[in-house]
ZAKOLKOL-256650 format. One record per residue (C-alpha): residue in one letter; x, y, z. Coordinates in pm, 1 decimal. Layout:
// ZAKOLKOL-256650
+------+----------+----------+----------+
: code :       xx :       yy :       zz :
+------+----------+----------+----------+
:    A :        X :        Y :        Z :
...
+------+----------+----------+----------+
This chain:
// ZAKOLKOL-256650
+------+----------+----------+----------+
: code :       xx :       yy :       zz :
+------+----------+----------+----------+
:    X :   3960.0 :  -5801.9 :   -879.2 :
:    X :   4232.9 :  -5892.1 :   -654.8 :
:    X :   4228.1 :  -6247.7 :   -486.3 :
:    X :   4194.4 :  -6255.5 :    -58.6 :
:    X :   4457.2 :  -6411.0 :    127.4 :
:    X :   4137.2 :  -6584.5 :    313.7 :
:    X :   4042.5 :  -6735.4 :    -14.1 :
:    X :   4387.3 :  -6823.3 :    -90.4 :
:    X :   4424.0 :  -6963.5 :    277.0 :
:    X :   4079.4 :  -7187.0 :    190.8 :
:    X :   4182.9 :  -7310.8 :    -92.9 :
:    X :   4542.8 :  -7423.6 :      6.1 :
:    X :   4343.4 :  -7585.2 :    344.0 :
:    X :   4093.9 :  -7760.0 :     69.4 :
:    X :   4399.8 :  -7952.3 :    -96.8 :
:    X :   4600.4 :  -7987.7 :    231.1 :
:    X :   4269.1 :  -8175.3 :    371.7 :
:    X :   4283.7 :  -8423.0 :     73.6 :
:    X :   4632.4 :  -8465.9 :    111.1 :
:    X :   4557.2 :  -8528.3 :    484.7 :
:    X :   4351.7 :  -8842.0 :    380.9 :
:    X :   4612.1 :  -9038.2 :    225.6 :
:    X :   4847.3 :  -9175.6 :    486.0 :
:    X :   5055.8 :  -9080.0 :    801.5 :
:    X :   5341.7 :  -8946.2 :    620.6 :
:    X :   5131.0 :  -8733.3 :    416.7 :
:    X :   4903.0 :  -8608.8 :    694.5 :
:    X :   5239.8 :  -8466.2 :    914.3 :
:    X :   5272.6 :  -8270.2 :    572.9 :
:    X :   4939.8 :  -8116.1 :    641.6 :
:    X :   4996.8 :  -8043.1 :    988.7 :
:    X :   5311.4 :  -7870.0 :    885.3 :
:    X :   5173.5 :  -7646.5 :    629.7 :
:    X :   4860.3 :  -7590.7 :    891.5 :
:    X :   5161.5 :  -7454.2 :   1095.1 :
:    X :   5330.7 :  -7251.5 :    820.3 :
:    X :   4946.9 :  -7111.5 :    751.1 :
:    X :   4921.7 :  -7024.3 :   1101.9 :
:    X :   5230.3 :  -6810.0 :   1088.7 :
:    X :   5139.5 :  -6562.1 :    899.6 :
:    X :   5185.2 :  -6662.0 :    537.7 :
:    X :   4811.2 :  -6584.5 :    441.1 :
:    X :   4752.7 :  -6381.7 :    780.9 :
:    X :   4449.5 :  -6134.8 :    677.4 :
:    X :   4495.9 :  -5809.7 :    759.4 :
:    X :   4256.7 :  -5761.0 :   1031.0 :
:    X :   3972.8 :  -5862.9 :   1230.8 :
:    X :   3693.5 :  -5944.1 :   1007.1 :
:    X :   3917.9 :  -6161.7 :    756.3 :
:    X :   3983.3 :  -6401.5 :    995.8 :
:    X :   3792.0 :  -6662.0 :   1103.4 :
:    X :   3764.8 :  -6938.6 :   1309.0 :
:    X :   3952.4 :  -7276.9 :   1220.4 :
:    X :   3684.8 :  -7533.8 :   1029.0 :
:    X :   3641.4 :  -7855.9 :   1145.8 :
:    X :   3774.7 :  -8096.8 :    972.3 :
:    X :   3818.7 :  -8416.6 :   1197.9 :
:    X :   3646.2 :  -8692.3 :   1343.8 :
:    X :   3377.2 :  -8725.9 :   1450.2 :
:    X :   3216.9 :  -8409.7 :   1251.4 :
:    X :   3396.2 :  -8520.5 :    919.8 :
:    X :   3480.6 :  -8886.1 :    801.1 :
:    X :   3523.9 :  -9048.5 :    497.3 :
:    X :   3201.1 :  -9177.4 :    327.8 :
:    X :   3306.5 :  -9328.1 :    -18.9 :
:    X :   3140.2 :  -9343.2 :   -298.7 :
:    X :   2870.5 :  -9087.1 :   -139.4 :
:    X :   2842.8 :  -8706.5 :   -278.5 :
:    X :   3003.4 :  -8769.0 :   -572.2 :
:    X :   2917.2 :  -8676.6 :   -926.9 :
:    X :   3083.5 :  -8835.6 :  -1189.0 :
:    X :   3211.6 :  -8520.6 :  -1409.2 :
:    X :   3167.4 :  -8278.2 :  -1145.3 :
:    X :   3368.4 :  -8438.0 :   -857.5 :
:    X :   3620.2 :  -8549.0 :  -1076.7 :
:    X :   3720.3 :  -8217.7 :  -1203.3 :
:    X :   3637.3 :  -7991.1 :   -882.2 :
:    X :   3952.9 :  -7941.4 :   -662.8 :
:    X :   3727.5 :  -7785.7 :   -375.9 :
:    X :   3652.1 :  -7950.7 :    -60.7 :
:    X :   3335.8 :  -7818.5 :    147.1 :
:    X :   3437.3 :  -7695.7 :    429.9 :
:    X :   3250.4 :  -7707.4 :    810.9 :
:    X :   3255.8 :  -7441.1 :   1066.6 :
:    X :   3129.5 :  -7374.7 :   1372.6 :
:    X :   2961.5 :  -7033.6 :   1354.1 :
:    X :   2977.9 :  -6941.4 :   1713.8 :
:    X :   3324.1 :  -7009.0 :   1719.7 :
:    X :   3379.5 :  -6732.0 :   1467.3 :
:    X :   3526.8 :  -6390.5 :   1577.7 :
:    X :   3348.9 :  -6107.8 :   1680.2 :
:    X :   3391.2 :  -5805.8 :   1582.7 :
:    X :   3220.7 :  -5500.5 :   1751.7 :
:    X :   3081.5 :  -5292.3 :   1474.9 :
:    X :   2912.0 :  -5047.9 :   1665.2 :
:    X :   2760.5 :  -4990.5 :   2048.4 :
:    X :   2443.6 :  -5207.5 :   1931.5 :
:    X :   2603.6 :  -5430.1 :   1636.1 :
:    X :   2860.6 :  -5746.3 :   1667.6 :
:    X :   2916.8 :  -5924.3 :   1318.4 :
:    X :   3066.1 :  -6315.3 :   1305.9 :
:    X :   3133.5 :  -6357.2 :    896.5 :
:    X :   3289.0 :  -6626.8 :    628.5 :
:    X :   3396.5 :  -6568.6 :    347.5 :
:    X :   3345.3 :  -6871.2 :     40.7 :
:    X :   3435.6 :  -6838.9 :   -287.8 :
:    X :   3129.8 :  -6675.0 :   -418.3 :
:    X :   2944.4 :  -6561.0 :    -97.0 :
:    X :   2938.6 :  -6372.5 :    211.2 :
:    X :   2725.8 :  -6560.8 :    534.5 :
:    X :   2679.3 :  -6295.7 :    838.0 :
:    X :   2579.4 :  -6342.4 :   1180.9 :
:    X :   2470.1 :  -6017.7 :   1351.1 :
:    X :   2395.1 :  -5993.0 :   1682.7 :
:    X :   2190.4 :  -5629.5 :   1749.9 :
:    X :   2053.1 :  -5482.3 :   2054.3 :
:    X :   1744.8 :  -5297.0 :   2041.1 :
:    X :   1781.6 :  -4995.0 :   1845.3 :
:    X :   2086.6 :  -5093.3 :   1648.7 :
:    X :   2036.8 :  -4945.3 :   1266.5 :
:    X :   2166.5 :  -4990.3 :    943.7 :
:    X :   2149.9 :  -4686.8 :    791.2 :
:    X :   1991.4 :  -4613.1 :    424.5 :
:    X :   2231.9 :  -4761.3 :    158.1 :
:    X :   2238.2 :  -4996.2 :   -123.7 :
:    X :   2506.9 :  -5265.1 :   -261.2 :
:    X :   2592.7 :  -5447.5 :   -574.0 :
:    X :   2537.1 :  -5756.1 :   -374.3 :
:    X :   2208.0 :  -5943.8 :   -335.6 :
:    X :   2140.1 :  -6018.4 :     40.1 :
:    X :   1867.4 :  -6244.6 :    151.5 :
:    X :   1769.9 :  -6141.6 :    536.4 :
:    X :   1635.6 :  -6430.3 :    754.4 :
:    X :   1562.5 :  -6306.9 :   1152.4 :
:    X :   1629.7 :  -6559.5 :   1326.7 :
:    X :   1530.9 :  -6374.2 :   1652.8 :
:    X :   1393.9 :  -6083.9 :   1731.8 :
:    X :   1265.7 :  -5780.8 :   1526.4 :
:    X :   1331.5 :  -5534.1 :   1299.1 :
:    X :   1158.5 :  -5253.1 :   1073.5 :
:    X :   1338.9 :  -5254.1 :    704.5 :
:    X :   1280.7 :  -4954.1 :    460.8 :
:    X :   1272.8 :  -4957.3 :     97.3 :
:    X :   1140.5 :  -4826.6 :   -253.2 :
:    X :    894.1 :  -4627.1 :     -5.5 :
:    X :    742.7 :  -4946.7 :    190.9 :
:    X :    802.9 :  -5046.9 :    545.4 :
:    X :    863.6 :  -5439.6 :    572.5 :
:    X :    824.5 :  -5559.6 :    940.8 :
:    X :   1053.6 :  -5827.6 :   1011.1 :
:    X :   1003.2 :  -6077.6 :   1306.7 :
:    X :   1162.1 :  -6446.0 :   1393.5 :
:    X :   1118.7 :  -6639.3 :   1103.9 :
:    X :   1063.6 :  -6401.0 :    856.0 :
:    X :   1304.0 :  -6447.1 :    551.0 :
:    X :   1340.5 :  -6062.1 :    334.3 :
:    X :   1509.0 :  -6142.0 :    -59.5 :
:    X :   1672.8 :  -5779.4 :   -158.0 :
:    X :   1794.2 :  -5749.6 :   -483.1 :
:    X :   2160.6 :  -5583.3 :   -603.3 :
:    X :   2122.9 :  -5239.6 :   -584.3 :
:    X :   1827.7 :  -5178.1 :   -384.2 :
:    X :   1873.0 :  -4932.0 :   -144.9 :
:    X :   1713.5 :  -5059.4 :    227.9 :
:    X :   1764.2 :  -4944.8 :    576.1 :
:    X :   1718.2 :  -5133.1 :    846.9 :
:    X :   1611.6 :  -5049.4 :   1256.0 :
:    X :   1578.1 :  -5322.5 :   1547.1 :
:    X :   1336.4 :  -5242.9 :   1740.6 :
:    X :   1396.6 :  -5579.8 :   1953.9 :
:    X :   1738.3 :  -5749.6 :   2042.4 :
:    X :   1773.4 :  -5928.8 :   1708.7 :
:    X :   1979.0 :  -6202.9 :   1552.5 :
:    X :   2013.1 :  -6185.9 :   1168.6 :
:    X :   2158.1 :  -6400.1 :    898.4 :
:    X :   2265.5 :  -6218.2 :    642.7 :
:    X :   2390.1 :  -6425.4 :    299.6 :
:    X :   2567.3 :  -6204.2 :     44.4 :
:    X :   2580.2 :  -6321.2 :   -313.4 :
:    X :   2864.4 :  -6242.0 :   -481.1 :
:    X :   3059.4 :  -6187.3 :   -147.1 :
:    X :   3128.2 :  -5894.5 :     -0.1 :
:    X :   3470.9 :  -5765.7 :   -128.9 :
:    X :   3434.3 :  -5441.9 :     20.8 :
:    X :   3426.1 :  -5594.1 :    386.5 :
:    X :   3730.4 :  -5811.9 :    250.8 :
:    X :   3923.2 :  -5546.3 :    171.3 :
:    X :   3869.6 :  -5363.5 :    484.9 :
:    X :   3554.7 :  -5141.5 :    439.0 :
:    X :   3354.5 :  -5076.4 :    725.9 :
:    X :   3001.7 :  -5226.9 :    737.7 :
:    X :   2775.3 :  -4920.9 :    683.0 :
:    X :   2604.0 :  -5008.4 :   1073.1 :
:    X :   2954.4 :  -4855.3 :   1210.3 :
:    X :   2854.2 :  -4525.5 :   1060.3 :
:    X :   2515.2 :  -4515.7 :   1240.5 :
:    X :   2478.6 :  -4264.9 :   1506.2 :
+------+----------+----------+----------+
């Protein structure tokens, strides 16, 4: 499985935003390689790669020692959380009824999608395991022969493989979280809502 240059991208910002924390000299260091970042070293190759910069300052992020750490664990993980601001995330028009706003972490795929009323996902099935929460709105979701009706606050858990379809019948906002992440949409797939007619 090849790497993404997102993931590579994160991971580079994860060290550069520890480096960042240990003086002036060093933090001009980060800005610079911020800079080298933004110029197309790690540029993904289109419009769902990218994503919005993470926050990372004051006042959202600050230094709390001594908190969040475990001994063995912290001292041998080289990964920083990282914060973003969802809306601040691109959109990307994925059909006449369907925007998506998506990150990428190292082991998961979170998805905002924004769908008018009668936006569909047509029948199809993934390795991944998605867990649906509507956050607003409604939608009808088929599978295995059932119909599950989905309304705000109503959290769906479908495992790998299972093949679901799903129809808004309401303007609907949807979380989507993707476990492992979606590789296919990394590598430039299409989300199978683009297909729908």
């Amino acid at each position: 499985m090849r790497v993404s240059r997102h993931l590579k991208c994160a991971s580079i910002g994860g060290l550069i935003d520890r480096v960042c924390r240990c003086g002036p000299v060093l933090r001009r260091f980060h800005w610079l390689c911020v800079g080298v970042l933004a110029l197309g070293l790690s540029a993904p190759a289109h419009a769902a790669e990218r994503s919005a910069p993470s926050l990372s300052e004051p006042p959202v992020v600050v230094d709390a020692p001594g908190r969040g750490i475990v001994g063995a664990a912290s001292a041998h993980s080289a990964i920083l959380p990282t914060l973003y601001a969802l809306d601040a995330q691109p959109i990307e028009q994925v059909s006449p009824l369907v925007q998506r706003q998506m990150l990428h972490g190292t082991q998961s795929t979170f998805v905002k999608w924004t769908v008018k009323k009668g936006g569909v996902f047509p029948l199809h099935h993934h390795a991944n395991e998605q867990i649906t929460w509507i956050a607003q709105g409604r939608c009808e979701v088929y599978s295995q022969g059932k119909k599950f009706t989905m309304t705000t606050g109503t959290v769906l858990v479908i495992p790998p493989n299972t093949p679901h379809e799903f129809v808004c019948t309401e303007d609907t906002i949807d979380i989507d979280f993707f476990s492992p992440q979606r590789q296919d949409w990394i590598d430039g797939a299409p989300s199978v809502a683009a297909t729908s007619k």
